[in-house]
VEXZA-667656 format. One record per residue (C-alpha): x, y, z; residue in three letters. Coordinates in Angstrom, 2 decimals. Layout:
<recs>
<rec <X; Y; Z>; "ALA">
...
</recs>
This chain:
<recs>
<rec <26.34; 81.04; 21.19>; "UNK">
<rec <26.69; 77.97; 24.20>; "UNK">
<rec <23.93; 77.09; 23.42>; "UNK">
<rec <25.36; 76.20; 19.54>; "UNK">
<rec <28.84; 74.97; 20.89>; "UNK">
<rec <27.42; 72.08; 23.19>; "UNK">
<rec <24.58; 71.24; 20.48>; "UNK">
<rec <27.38; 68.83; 18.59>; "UNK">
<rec <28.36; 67.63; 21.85>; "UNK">
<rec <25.13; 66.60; 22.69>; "UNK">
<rec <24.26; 64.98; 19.23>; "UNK">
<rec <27.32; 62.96; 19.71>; "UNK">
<rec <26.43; 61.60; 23.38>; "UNK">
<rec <23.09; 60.38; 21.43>; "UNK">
<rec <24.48; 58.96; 18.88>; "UNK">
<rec <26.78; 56.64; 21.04>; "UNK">
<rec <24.17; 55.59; 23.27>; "UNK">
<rec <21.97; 54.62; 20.01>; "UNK">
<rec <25.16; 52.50; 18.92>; "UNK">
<rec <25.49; 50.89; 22.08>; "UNK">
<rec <21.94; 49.98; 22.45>; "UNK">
<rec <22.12; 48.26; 19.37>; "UNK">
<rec <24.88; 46.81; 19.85>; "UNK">
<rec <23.67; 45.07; 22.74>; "UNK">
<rec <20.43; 43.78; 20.93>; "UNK">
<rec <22.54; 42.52; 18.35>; "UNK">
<rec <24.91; 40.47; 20.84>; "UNK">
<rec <21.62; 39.49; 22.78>; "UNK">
<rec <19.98; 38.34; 19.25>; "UNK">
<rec <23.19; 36.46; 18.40>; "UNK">
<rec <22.99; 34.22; 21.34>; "UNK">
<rec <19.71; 33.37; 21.03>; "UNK">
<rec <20.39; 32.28; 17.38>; "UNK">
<rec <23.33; 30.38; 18.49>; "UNK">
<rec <20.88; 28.45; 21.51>; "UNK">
<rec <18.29; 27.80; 18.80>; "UNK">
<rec <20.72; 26.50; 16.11>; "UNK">
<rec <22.09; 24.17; 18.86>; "UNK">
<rec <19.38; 23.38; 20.17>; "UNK">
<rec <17.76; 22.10; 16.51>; "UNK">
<rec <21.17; 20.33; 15.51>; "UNK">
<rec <21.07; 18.38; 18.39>; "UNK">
<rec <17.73; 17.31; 17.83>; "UNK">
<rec <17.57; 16.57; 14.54>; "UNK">
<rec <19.40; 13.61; 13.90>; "UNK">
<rec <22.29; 13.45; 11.66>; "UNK">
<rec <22.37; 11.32; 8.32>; "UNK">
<rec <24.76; 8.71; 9.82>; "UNK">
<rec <22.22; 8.61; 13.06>; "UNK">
<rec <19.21; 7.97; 10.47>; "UNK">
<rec <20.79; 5.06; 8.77>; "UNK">
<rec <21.45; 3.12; 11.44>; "UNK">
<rec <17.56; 3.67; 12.64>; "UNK">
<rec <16.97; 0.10; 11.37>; "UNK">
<rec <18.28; -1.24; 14.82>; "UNK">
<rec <15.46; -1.06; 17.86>; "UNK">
<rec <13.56; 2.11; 18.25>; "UNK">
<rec <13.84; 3.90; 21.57>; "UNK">
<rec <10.94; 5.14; 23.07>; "UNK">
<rec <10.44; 9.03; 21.97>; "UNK">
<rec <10.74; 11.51; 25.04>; "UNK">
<rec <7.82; 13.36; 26.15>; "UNK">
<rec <8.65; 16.52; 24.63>; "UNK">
<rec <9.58; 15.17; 21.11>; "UNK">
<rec <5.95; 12.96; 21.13>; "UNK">
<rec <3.84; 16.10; 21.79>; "UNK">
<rec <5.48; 18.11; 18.97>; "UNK">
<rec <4.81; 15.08; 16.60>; "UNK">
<rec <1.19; 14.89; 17.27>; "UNK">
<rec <-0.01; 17.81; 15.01>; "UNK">
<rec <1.23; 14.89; 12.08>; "UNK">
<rec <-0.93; 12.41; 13.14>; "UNK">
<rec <-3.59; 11.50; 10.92>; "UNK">
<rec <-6.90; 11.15; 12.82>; "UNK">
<rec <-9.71; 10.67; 10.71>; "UNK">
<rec <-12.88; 9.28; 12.13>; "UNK">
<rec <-12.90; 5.00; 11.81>; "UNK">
<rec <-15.53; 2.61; 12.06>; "UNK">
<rec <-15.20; 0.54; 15.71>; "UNK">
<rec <-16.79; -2.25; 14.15>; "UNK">
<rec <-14.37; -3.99; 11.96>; "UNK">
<rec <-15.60; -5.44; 8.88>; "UNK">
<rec <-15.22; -9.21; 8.73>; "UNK">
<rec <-12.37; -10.68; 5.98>; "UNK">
<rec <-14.58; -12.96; 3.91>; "UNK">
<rec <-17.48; -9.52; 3.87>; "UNK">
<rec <-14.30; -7.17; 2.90>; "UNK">
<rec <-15.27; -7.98; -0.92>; "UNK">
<rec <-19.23; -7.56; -0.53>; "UNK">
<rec <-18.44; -3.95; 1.08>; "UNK">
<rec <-16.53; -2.74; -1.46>; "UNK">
<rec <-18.63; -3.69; -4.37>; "UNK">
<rec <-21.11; -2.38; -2.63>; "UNK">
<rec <-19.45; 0.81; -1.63>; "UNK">
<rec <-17.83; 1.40; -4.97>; "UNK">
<rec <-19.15; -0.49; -7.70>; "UNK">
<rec <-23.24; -0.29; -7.02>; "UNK">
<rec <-22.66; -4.36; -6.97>; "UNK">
<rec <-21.24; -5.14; -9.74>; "UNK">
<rec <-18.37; -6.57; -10.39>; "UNK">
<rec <-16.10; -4.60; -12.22>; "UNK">
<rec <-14.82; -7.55; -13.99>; "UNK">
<rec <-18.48; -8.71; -15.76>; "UNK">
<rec <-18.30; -8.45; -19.32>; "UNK">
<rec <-14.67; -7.39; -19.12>; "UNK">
<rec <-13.62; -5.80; -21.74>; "UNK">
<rec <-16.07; -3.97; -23.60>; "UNK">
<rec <-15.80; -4.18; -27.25>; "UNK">
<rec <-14.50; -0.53; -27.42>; "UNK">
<rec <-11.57; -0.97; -25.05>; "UNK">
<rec <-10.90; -4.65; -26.48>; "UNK">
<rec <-8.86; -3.62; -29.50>; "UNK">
<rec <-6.35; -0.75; -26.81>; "UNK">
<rec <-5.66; -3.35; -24.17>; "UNK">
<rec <-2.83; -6.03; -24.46>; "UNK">
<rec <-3.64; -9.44; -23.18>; "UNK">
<rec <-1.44; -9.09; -20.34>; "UNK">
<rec <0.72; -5.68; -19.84>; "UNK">
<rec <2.75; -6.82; -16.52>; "UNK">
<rec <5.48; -4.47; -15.11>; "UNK">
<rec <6.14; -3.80; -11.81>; "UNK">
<rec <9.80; -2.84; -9.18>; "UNK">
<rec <10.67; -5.59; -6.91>; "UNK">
<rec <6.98; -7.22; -7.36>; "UNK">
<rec <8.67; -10.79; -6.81>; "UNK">
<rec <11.22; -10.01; -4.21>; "UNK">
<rec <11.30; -13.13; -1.25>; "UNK">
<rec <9.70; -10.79; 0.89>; "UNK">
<rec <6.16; -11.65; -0.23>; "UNK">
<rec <6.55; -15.12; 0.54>; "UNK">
<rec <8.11; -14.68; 3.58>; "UNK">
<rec <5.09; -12.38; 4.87>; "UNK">
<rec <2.15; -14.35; 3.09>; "UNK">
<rec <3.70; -17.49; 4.63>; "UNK">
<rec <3.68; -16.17; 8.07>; "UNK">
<rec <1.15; -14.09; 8.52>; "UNK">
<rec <-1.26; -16.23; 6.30>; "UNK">
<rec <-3.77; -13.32; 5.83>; "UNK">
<rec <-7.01; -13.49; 4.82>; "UNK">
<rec <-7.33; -9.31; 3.24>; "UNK">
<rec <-4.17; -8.01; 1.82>; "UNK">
<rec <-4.47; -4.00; 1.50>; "UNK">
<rec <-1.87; -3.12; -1.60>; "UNK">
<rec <-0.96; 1.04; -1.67>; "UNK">
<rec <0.13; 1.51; -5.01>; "UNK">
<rec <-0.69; -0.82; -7.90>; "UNK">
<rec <0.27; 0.63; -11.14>; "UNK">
<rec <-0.22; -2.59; -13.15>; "UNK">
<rec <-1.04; -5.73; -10.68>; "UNK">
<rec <2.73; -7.17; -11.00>; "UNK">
<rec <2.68; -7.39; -7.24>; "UNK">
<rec <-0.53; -8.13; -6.33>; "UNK">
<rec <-0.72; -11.04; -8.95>; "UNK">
<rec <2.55; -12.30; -7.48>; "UNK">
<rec <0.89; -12.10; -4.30>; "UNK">
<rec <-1.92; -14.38; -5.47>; "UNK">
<rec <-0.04; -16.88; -6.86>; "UNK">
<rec <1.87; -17.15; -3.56>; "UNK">
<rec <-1.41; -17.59; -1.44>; "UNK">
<rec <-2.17; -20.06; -4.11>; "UNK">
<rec <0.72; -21.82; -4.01>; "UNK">
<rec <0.32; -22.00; 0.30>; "UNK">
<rec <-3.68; -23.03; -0.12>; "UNK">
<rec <-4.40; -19.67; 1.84>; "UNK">
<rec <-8.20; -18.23; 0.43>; "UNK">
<rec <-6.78; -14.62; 0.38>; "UNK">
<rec <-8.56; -11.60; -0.56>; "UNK">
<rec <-6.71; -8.55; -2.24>; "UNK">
<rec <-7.34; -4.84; -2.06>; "UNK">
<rec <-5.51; -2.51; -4.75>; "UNK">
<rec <-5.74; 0.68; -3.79>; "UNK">
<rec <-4.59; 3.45; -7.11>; "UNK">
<rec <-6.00; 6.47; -8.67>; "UNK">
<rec <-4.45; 4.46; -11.75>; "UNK">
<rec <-3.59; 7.56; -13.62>; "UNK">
<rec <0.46; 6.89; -12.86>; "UNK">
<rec <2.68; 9.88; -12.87>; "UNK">
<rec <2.81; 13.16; -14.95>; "UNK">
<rec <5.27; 11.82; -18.05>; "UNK">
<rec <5.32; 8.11; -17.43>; "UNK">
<rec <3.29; 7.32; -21.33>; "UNK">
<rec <7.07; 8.62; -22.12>; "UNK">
<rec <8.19; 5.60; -20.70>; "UNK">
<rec <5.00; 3.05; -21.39>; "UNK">
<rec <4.27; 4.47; -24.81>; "UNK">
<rec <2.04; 1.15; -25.04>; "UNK">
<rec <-0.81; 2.25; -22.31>; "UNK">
<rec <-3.23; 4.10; -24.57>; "UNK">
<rec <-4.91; 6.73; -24.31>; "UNK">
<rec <-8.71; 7.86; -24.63>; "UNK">
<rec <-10.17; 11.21; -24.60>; "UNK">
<rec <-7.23; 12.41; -22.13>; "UNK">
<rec <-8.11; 9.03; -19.94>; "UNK">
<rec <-5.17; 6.61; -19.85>; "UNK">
<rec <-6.27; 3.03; -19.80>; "UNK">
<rec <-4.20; 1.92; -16.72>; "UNK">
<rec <-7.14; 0.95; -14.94>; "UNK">
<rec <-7.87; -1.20; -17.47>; "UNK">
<rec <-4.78; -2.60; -18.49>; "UNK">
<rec <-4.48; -3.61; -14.73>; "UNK">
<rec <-8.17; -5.11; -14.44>; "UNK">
<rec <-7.13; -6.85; -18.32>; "UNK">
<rec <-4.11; -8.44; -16.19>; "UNK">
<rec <-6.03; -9.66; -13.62>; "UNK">
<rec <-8.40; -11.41; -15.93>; "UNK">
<rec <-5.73; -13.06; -18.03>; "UNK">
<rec <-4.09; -14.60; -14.98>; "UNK">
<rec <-7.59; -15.90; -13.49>; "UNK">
<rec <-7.57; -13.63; -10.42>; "UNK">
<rec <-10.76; -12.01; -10.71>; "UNK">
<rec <-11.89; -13.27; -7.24>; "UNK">
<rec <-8.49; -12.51; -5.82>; "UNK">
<rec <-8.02; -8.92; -6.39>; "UNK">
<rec <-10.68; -5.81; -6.58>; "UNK">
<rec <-9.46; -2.40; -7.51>; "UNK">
<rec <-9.98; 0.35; -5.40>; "UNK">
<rec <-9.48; 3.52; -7.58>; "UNK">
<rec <-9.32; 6.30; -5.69>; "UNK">
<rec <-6.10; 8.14; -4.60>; "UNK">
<rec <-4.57; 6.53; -1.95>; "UNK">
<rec <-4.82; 8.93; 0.28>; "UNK">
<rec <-8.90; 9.48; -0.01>; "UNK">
<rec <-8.68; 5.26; -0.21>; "UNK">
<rec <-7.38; 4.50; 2.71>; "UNK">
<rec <-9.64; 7.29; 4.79>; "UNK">
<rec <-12.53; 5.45; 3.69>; "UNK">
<rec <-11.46; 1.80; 3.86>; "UNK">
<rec <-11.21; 3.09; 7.39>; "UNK">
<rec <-14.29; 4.67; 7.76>; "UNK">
<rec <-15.86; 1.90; 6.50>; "UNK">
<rec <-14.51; -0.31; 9.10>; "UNK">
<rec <-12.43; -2.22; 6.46>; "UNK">
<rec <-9.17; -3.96; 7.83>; "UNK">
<rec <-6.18; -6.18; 6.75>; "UNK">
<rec <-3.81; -8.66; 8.18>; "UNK">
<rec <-0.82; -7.71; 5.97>; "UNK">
<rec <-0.56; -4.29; 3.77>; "UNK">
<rec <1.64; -3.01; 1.10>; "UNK">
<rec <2.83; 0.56; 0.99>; "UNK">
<rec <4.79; 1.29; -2.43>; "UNK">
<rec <2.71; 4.40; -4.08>; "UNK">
<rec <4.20; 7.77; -3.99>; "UNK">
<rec <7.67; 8.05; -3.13>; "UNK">
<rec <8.30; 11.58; -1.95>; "UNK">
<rec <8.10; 12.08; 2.11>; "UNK">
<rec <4.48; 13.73; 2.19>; "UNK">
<rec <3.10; 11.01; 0.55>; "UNK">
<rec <4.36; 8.43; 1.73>; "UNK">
<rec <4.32; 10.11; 5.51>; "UNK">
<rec <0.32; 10.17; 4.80>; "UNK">
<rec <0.07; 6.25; 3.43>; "UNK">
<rec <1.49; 4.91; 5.99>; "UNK">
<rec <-0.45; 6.75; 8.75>; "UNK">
<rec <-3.34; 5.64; 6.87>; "UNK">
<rec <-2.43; 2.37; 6.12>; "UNK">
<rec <-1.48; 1.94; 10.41>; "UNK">
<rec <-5.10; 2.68; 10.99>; "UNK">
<rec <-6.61; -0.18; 9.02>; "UNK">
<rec <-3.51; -2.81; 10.07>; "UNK">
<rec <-5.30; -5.94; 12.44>; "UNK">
<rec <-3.50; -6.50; 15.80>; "UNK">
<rec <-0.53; -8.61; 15.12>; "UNK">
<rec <-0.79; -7.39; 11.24>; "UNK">
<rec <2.53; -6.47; 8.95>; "UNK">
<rec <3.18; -3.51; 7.54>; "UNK">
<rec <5.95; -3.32; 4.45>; "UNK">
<rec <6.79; -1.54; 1.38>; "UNK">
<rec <9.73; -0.68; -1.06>; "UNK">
<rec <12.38; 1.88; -1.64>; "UNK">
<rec <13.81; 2.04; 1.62>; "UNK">
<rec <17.32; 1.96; 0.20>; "UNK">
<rec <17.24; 4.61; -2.31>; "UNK">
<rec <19.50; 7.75; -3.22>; "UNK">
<rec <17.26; 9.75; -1.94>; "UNK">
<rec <16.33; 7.56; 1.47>; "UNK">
<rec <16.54; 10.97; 3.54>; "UNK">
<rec <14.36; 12.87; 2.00>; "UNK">
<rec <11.50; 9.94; 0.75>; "UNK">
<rec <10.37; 6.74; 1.61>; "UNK">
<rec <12.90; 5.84; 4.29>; "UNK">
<rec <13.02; 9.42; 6.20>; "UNK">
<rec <9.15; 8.60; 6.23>; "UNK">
<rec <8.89; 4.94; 7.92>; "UNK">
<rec <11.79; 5.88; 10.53>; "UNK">
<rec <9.68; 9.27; 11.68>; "UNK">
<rec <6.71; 6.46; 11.84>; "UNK">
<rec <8.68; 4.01; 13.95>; "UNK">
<rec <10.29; 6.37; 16.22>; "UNK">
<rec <6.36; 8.22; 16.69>; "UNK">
<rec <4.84; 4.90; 17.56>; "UNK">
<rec <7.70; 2.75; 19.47>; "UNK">
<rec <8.21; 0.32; 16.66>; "UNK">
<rec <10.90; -1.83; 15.33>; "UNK">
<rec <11.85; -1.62; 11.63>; "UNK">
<rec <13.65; -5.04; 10.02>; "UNK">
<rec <14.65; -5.08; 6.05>; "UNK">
<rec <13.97; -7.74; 3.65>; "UNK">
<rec <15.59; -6.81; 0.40>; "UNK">
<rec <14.54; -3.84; -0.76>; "UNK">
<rec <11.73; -3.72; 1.56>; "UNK">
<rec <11.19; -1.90; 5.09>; "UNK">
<rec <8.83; -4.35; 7.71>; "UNK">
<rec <7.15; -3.41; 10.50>; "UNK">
<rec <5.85; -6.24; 12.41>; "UNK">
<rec <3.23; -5.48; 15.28>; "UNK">
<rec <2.95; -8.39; 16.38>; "UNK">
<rec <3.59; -7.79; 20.48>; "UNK">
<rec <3.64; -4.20; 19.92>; "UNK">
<rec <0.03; -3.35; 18.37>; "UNK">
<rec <-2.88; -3.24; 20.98>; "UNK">
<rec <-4.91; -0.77; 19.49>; "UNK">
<rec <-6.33; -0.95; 15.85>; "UNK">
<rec <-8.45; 2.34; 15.90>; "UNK">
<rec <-6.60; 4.99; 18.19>; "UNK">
<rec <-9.50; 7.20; 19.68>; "UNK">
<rec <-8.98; 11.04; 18.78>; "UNK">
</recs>
């Protein structure tokens, strides 16, 4: 009969100890979450920090540098840099079995689909190019993102117009963007392959540039990788293909690589609605992981290495 009476009592005693053990690992849990969430919101920087990342870059602590490194891109690179005037030679070599792709351009089947010329581009003739090409003078130009040559035959008829004998890489998987015949109703289509390739090559002949500018078609990303690999290098390089964060993130990790001591770096959309979360998020990560200044022309983000890049090829 006690032994019923003090049963409750003891079931109670229980009970209350269970509550206050978890209430205690709920108050313990709760700070932790409030260090953590603290702790991220004062490292990640606000929106009105990131848009005034265009001034000087500091130098990244310690900590911050070793938690970036797992978004490095370290493929293996050639240490023996190709020279500018054998850049051409390699790649039809490399890609086109030595041929030009231009001989015999077009073929009578493709003749009656293409226009003479087909030019479009965004911001292909901003200043910027002739600021860049006029100071840098470069012998290879790397272009990320060609869609249908506006820029890179803008590009030529600047080095023209300066005397400079400049070589141009246009690196595209030329298949544009899921949706985009919606807009360009005019690129044709054959068997489920859109003729943007051609169309762009078909530009390139109509303005005379066929010893200007090669195609590289290959996604960028696979592009650059072996342009590096290859050992092939550039004095000034374009970045304006994807323009969502991973992909631009990769291009211009890529595009680093392959950038000659003293080289530019530039590309478009930096001022965009979506500058957080695309293009611009992407080049200020870059900056801030390699101690680099970013400058605006237009449009267009710059990174000049000119006393800040010592080593082409980082060993990994």
């Amino acid at each position: 009969m006690k032994d019923d009476q003090h049963r409750p009592l003891h079931l109670h005693t229980h009970q209350r100890s269970r509550f206050s053990i978890t209430h205690t690992t709920t108050y313990v849990i709760l700070v932790l979450l409030s260090y953590a969430m603290g702790y991220l919101s004062h490292s990640s920087p606000t929106q009105q920090q990131q848009r005034h990342q265009v001034l000087p870059q500091l130098t990244p602590p310690p900590s911050l540098v070793s938690e970036l490194d797992s978004f490095r891109v370290t493929a293996q690179c050639s240490n023996s840099p190709v020279p500018p005037h054998l850049v051409f030679p390699t790649i039809l070599d490399r890609v086109f079995n030595n041929t030009s792709p231009y001989t015999n351009f077009p073929p009578p089947y493709l003749a009656a689909f293409l226009r003479g010329k087909r030019i479009k581009g965004w911001g292909s003739n901003g200043a910027v190019f002739e600021h860049l090409i006029e100071r840098v003078k470069p012998r290879v130009i790397i272009e990320v993102g060609t869609f249908l040559g506006a820029s890179a035959l803008h590009m030529v008829n600047v080095t023209r117009k300066l005397g400079l004998q400049t070589q141009i890489l246009c690196v595209d998987d030329f298949r544009g963007w899921p949706g985009f015949r919606d807009r360009f109703k005019d690129i044709n289509m054959i068997n489920g392959d859109v003729l943007l390739l051609q169309q762009f090559m078909q530009n390139v002949v109509y303005f005379n540039a066929t010893g200007s500018v090669l195609p590289v078609p290959f996604s960028t990303g696979s592009g650059l990788e072996k342009l590096c690999e290859w050992g092939i290098t550039a004095d000034l390089i374009e970045i304006d293909a994807g323009h969502d964060f991973i992909s631009a993130w990769g291009d211009i990790n890529r595009a680093y690589r392959i950038l000659r001591p003293g080289g530019v770096i530039f590309g478009h959309d930096y001022f965009t609605a979506a500058d957080n979360r695309g293009v611009r998020r992407a080049v200020n990560l870059f900056a801030k992981m390699n101690n680099l200044k970013i400058k605006t022309d237009g449009q267009h983000w710059v990174i000049d290495t000119t006393s800040t890049k010592t080593n082409l090829i980082p060993k990994k």
